[in-house]
KEKE-743312 format. One record per residue (C-alpha): residue in three letters; z, x, y. Coordinates in steps of 0.25 Angstrom, whole numbers, plus 5000, padded with zeros to 4 digits. Layout:
N
ALAZXY/...
REM end
This chain:
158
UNK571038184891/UNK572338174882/UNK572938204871/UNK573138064865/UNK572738034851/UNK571537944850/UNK571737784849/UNK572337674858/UNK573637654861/UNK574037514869/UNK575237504875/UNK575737364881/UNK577037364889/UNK577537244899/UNK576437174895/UNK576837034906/UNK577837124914/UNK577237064926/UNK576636934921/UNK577836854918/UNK577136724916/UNK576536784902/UNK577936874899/UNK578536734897/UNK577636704886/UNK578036824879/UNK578936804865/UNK580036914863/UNK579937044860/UNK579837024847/UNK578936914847/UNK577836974855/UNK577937104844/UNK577837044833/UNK576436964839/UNK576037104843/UNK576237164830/UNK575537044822/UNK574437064831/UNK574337214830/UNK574437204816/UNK573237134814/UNK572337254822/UNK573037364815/UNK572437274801/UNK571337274806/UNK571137424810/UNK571837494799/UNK571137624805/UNK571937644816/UNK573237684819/UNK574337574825/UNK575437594834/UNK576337484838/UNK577737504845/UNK578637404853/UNK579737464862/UNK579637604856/UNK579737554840/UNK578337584831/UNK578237434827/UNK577137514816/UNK576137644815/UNK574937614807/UNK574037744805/UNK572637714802/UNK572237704788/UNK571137674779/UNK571337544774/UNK571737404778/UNK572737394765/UNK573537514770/UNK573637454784/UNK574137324779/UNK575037414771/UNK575637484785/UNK575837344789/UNK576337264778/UNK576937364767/UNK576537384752/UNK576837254749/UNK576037164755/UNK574637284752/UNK575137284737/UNK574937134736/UNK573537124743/UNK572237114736/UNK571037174742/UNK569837074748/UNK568437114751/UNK567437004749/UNK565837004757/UNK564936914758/UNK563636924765/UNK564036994781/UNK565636924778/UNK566637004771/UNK568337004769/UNK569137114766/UNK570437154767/UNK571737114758/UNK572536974754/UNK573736964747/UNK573436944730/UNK573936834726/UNK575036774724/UNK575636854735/UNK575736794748/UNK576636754760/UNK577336654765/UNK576636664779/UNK575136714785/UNK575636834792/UNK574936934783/UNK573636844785/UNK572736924792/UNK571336914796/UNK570236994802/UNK568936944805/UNK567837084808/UNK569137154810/UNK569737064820/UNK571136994817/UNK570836824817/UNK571936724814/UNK571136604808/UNK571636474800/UNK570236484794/UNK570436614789/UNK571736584783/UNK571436464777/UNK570536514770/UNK571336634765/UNK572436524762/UNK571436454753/UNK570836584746/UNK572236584741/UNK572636444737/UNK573136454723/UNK573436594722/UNK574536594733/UNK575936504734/UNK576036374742/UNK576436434756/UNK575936584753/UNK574936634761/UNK574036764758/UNK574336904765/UNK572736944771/UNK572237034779/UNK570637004777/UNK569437044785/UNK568336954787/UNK566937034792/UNK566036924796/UNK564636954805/UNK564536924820/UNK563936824825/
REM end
């Protein structure tokens, strides 16, 4: 036994220290973090219920606590202004449903990075997807402005 809070903690250090075939595919410093981050940023959407930790050579990168809503984690993560210019989606039909938030028009950016998809609660990149997204807001966006997103689709197994 010990007195360690519950949860996980996962710390990688020297990943390819002895494997210097893959080492040399490595990007900077920099680089790899800012995949890391994007990466984890996706799972801490997706599990607004839990708290997230993420430090880089003794520097909190962010501290998420847990909290009730997906809006207030996209609020610990992007700020007031990018939650004040969300609208709220919630649509079912038969076993398929989407929820989540997208941008209320005509607010959007210049780029996709705040596209963000999940698919029974795992993060998916898909054209498909954002095409689709893309077409939904034909009309009510700029040419070369693209919606901020983060949608959950549930969809049965099978």
């Amino acid at each position: 036994e010990t007195a360690f809070p519950p949860g996980t903690s996962i710390e990688v250090r020297d990943l390819f220290f002895n494997l210097p075939a893959r080492r040399k595919f490595l990007r900077s410093d920099r680089s790899e973090l800012t995949r890391i981050t994007k990466s984890l940023t996706e799972t801490v959407l997706a599990r607004p219920d839990v708290r997230f930790v993420l430090t880089h050579k003794n520097r909190e990168i962010f501290s998420l606590p847990a909290v009730r809503t997906l809006k207030e984690r996209i609020f610990q993560l992007f700020g007031r202004k990018t939650t004040d210019s969300l609208m709220d989606v919630d649509y079912e039909e038969g076993e398929h449903r989407i929820t989540g938030f997208a941008s209320r028009p005509p607010s959007g950016r210049g780029d996709r990075a705040h596209q963000y998809f999940f698919i029974n609660a795992r993060p998916v990149k898909d054209r498909t997807v954002q095409a689709a997204l893309t077409q939904a807001f034909r009309g009510f966006l700029e040419k070369d402005r693209y919606p901020e997103c983060f949608l959950f689709l549930e969809v049965p197994f099978g």
